[in-house]
C-alpha positions as CSV (number, residue, x, y, z in Angstrom):
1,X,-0.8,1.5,-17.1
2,X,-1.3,-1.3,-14.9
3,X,-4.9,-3.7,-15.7
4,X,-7.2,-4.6,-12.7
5,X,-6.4,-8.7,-13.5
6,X,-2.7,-7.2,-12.8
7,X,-3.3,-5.7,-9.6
8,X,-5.5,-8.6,-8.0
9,X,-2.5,-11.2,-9.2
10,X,0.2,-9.2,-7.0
11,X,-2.2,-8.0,-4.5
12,X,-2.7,-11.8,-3.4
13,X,0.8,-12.9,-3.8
14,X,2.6,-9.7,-1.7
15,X,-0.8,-8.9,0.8
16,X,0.9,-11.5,3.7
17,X,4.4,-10.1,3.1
18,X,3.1,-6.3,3.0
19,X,1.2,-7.3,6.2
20,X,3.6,-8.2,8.2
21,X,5.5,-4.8,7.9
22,X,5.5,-2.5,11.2
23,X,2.3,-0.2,10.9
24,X,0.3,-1.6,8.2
25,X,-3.0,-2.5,8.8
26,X,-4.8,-3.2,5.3
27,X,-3.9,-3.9,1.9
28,X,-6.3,-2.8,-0.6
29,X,-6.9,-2.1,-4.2
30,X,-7.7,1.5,-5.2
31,X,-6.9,4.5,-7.2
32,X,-3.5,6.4,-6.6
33,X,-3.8,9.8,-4.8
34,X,-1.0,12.2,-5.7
35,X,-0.9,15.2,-3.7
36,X,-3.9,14.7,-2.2
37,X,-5.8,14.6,-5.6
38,X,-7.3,11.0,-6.8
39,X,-5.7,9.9,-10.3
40,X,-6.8,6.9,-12.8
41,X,-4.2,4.9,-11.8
42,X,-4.9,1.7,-10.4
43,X,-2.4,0.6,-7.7
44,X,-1.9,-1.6,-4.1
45,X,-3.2,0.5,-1.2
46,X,-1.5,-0.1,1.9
47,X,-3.1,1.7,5.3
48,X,-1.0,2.3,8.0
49,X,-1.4,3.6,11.4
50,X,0.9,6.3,10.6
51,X,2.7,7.6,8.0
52,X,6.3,7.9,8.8
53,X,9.6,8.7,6.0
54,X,11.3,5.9,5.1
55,X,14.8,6.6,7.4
56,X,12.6,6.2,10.8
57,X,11.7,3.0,9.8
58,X,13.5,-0.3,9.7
59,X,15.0,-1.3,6.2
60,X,12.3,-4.6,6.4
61,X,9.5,-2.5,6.9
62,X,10.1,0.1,4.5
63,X,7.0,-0.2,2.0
64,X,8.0,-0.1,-2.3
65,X,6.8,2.9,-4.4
66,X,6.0,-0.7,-6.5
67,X,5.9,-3.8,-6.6
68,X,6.5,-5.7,-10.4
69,X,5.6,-2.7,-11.9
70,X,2.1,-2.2,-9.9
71,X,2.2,1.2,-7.8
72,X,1.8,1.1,-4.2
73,X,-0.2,3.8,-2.3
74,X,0.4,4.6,1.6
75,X,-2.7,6.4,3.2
76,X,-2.4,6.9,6.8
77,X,-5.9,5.3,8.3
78,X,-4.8,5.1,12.0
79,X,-5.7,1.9,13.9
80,X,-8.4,0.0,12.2
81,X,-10.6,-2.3,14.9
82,X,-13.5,-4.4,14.3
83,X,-16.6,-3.9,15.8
């Protein structure tokens, strides 16, 4: 299992790259959800508009199941605006 100090360290060094993917539009730290039940396991959180599979999106913006060993999450949040 991954630590938090883990997490935060390739959080902040992939956040820009995993950015600049088509759809994202947050990177966050959080707990893993696996079919739609929250686990223990820390991992990289990345919101997207929507969630699409993998062959409808360009190789570039396909997002990791990990990245260095920390697991990354995809949770659908639609479009996320300030107020």
């Amino acid at each position: 299992m991954v630590t938090m100090e883990e997490v935060r360290r390739v959080k902040a060094e992939y956040e820009e790259e995993l950015m600049k993917k088509a759809g994202v539009v947050g990177v966050a730290i959080g707990y893993k959800y696996v079919d739609g039940k929250k686990t223990t396991q820390l991992c990289i959180i990345c919101y997207v508009t929507k969630k699409r599979a993998a062959s409808e999106l360009n190789e570039r913006d396909v997002i990791p199941e990990t990245i260095e060993g920390v697991p990354i999450d995809v949770m659908e949040s639609g479009q996320i605006q300030a107020l």
